[in-house]
N, CA and C atoms as a LAMMPS dump frame, in Angstrom:
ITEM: TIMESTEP
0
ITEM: NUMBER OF ATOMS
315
ITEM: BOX BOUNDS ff ff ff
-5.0000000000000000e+02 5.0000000000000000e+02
-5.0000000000000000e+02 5.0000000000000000e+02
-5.0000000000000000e+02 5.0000000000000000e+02
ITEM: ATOMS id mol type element x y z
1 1 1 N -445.821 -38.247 189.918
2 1 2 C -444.703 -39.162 189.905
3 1 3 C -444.556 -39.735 188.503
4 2 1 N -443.539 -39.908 188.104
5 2 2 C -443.107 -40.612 186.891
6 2 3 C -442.04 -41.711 186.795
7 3 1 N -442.764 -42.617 186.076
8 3 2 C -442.352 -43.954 186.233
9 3 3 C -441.67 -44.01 184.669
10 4 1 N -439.957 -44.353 184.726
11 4 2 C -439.764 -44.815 183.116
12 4 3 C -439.507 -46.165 183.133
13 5 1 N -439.724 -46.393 182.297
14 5 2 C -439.488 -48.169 181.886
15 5 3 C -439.708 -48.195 180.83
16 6 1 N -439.476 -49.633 180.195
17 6 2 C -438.797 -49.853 178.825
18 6 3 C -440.344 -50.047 177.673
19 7 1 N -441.501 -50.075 178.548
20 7 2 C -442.639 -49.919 178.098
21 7 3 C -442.985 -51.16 177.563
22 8 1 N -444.571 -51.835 177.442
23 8 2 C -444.936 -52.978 177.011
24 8 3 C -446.125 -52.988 176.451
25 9 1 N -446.272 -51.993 175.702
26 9 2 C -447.552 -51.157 175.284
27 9 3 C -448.12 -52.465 173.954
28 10 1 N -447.432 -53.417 173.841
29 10 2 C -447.651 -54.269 172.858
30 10 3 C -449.313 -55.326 173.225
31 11 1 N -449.373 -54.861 174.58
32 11 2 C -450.205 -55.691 175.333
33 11 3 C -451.656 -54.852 175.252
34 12 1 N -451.323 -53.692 175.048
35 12 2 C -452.615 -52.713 174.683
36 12 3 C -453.638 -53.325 173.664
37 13 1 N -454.549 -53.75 173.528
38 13 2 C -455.777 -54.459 172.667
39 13 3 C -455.922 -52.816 171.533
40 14 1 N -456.446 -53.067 170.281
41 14 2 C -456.98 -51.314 169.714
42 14 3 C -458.525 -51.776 170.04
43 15 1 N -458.881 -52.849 170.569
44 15 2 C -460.358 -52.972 170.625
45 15 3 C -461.066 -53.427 171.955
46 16 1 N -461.56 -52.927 173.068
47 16 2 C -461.992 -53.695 174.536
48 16 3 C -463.838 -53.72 174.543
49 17 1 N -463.431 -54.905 175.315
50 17 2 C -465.384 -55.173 175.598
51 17 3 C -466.115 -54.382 176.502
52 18 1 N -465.574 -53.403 177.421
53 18 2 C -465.922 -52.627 178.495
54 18 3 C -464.763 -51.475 178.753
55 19 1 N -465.452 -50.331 179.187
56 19 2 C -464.601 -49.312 180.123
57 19 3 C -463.823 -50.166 181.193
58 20 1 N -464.317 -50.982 181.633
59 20 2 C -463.654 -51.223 183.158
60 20 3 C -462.436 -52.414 182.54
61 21 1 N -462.549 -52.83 181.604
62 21 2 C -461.899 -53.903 180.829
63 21 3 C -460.28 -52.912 180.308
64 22 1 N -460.671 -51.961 180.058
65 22 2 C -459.593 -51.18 179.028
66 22 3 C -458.851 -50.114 180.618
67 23 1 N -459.775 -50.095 181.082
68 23 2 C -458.696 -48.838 182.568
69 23 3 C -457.867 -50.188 183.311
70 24 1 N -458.419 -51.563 183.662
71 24 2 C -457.867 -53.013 184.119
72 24 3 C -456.734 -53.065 183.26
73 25 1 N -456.812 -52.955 181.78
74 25 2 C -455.59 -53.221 181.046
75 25 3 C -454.81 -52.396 180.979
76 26 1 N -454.847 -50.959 180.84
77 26 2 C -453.927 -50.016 181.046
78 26 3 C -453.237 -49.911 182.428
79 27 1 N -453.763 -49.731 183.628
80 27 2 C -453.461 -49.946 184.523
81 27 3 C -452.547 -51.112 184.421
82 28 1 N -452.42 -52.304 184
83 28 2 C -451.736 -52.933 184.383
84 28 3 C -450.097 -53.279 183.092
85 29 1 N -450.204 -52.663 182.431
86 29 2 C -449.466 -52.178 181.784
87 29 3 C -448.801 -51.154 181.51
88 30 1 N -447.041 -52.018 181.38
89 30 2 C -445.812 -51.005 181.486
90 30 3 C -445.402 -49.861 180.268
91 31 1 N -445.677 -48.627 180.838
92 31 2 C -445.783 -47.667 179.942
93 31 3 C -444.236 -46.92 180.609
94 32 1 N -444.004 -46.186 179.115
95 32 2 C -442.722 -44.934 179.645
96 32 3 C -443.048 -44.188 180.428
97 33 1 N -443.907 -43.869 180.404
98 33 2 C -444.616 -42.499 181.203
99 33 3 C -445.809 -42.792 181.846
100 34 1 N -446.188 -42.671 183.491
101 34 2 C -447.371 -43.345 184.348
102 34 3 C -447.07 -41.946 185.064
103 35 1 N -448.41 -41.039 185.448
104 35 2 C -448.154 -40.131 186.279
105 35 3 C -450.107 -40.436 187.169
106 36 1 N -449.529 -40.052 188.444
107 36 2 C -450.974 -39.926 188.787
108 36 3 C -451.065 -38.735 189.832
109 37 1 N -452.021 -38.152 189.77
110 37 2 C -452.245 -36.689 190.546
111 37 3 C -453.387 -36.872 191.117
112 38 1 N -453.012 -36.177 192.611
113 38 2 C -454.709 -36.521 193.41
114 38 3 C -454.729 -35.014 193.371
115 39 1 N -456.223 -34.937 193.119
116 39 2 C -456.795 -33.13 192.947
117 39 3 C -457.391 -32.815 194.062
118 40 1 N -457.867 -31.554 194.111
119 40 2 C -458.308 -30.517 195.065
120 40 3 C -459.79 -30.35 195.083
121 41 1 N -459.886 -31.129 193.703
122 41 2 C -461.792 -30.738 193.036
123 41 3 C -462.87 -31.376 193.477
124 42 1 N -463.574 -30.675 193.821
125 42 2 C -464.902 -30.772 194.055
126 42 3 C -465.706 -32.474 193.685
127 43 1 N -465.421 -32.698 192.63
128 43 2 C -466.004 -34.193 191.718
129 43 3 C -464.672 -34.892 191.323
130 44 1 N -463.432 -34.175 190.83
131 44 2 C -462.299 -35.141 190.056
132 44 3 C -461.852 -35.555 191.729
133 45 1 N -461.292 -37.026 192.106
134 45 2 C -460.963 -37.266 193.326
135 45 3 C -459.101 -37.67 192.634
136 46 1 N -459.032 -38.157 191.335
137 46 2 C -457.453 -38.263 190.731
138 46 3 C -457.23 -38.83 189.166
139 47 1 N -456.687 -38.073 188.789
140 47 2 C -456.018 -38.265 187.438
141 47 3 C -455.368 -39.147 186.916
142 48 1 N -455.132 -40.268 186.235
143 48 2 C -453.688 -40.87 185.827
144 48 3 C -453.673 -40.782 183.969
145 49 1 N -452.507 -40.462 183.835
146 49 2 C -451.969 -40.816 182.44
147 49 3 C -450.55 -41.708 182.312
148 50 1 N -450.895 -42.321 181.147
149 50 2 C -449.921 -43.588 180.813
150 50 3 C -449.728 -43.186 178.759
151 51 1 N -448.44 -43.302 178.789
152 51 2 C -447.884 -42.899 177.769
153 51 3 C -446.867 -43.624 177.11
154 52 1 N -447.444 -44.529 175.816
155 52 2 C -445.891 -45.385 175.568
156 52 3 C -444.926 -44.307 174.607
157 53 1 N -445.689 -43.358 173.612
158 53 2 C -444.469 -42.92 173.26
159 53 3 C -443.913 -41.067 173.329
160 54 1 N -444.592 -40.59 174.52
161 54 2 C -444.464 -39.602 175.229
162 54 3 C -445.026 -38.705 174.481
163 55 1 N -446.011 -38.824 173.353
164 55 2 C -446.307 -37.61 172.766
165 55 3 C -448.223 -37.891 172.852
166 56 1 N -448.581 -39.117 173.302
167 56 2 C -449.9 -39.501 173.114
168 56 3 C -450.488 -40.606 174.536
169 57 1 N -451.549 -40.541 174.966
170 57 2 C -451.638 -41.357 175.553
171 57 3 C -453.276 -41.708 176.525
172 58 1 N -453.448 -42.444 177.424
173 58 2 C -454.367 -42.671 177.825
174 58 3 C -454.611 -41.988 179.05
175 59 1 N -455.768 -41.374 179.526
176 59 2 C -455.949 -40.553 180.499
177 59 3 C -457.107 -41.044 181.422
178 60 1 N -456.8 -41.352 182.273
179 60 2 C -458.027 -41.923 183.275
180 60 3 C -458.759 -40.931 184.5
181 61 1 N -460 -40.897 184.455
182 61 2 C -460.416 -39.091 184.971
183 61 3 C -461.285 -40.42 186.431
184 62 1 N -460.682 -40.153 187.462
185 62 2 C -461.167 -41.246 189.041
186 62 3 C -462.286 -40.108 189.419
187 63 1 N -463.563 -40.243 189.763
188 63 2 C -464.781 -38.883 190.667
189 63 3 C -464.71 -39.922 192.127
190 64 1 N -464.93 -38.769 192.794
191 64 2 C -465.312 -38.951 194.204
192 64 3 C -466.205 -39.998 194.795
193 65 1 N -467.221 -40.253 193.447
194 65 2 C -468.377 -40.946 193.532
195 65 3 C -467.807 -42.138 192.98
196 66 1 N -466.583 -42.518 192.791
197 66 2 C -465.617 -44.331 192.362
198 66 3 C -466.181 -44.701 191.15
199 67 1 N -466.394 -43.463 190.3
200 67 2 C -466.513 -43.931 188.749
201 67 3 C -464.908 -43.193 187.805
202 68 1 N -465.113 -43.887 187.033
203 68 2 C -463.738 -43.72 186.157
204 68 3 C -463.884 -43.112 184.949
205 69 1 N -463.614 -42.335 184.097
206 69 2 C -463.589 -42.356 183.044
207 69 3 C -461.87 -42.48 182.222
208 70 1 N -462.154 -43.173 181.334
209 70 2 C -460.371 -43.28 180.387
210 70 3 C -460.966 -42.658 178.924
211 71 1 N -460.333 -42.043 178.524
212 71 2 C -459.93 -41.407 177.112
213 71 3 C -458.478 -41.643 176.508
214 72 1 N -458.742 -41.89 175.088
215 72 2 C -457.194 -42.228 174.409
216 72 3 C -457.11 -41.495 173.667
217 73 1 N -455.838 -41.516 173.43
218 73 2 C -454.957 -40.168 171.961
219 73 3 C -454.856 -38.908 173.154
220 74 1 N -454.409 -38.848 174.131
221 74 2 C -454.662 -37.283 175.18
222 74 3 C -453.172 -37.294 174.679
223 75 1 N -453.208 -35.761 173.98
224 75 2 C -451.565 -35.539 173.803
225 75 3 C -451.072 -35.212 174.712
226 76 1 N -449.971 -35.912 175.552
227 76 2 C -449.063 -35.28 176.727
228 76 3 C -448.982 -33.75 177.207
229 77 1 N -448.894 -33.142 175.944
230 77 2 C -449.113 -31.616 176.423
231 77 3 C -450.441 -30.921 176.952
232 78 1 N -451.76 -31.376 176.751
233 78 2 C -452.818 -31.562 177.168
234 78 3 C -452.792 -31.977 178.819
235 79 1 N -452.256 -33.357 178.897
236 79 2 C -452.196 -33.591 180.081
237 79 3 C -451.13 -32.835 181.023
238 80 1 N -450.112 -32.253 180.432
239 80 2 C -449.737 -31.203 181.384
240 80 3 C -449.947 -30.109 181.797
241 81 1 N -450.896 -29.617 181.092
242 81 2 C -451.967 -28.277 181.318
243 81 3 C -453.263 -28.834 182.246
244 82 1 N -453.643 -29.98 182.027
245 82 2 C -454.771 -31.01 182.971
246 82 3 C -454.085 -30.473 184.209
247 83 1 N -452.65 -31.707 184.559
248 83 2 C -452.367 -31.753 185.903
249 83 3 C -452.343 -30.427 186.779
250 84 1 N -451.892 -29.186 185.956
251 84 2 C -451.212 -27.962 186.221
252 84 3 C -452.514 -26.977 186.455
253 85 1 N -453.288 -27.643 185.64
254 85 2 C -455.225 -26.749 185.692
255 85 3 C -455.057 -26.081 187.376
256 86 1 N -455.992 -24.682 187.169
257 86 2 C -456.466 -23.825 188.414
258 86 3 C -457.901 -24.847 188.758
259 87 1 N -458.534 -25.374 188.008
260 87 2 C -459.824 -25.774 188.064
261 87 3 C -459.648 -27.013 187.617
262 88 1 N -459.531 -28.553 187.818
263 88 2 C -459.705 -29.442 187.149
264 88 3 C -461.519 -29.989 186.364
265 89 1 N -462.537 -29.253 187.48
266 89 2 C -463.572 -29.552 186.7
267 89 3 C -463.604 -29.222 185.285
268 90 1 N -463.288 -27.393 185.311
269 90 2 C -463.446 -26.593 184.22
270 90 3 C -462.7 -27.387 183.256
271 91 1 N -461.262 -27.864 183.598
272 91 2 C -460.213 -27.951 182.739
273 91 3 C -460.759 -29.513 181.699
274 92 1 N -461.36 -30.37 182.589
275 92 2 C -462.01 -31.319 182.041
276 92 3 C -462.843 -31.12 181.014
277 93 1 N -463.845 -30.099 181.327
278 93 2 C -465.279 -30.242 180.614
279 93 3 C -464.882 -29.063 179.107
280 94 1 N -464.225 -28.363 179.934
281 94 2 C -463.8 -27.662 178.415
282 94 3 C -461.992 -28.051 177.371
283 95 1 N -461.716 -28.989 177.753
284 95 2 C -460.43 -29.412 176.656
285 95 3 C -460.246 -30.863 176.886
286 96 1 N -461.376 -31.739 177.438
287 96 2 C -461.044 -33.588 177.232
288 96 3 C -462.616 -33.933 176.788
289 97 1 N -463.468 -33.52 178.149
290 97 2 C -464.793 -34.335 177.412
291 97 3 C -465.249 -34.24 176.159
292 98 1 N -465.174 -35.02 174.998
293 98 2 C -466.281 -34.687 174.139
294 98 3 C -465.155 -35.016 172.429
295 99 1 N -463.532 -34.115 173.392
296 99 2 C -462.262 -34.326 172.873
297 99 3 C -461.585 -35.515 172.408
298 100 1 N -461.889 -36.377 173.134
299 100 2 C -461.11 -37.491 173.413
300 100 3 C -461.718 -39.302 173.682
301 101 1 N -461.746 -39.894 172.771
302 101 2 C -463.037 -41.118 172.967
303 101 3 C -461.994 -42.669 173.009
304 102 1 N -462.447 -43.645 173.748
305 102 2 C -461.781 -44.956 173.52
306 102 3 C -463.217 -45.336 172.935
307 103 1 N -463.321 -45.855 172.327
308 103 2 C -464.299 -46.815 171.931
309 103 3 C -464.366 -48.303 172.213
310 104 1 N -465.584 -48.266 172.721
311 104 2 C -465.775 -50.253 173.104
312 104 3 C -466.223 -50.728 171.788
313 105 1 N -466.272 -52.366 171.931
314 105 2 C -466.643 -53.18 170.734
315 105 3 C -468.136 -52.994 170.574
């Protein structure tokens, strides 16, 4: 699903004290682009990306086991090969993990 709106990405911090601090703030902030996909996989249980200027953005990886991971800078086209993946494990471990870092303080 895709959500447009006029975006409020101004509210985005470049610096958070925790993972759970920075997926709380994204999540709750109005982006052009919010898509979320529930998968088929084995460990990924759902996907979301949030995008203020449709070419870059934040990617939140949900496991089965109710841990989260978020990564920033995921270029949109990335995440449309993610959502579209035959394999979301594979698609994870070989073109985001390792790819893609938010950094805490």
């Amino acid at each position: 699903m895709i959500v447009s709106c006029s975006g409020n990405c101004d509210n985005i911090s470049k610096k958070f004290n925790s993972y759970d601090e920075a997926i709380s703030l994204v999540r709750s902030t109005d982006f052009s682009v919010e898509e979320k996909v529930d998968t088929d996989s084995s460990w990924i249980d759902s996907i979301e990306y949030y995008s203020c200027d449709e070419v870059s953005g934040y990617l939140i990886v949900n496991t089965k086991k109710g841990k989260s991971y978020i990564h920033k800078n995921v270029p949109i086209q990335v995440w449309n090969e993610f959502k579209n993946a035959d394999s979301f494990g594979r698609f994870y471990n070989q073109n985001i993990k390792g790819n893609y870092y938010l950094n805490i303080n």
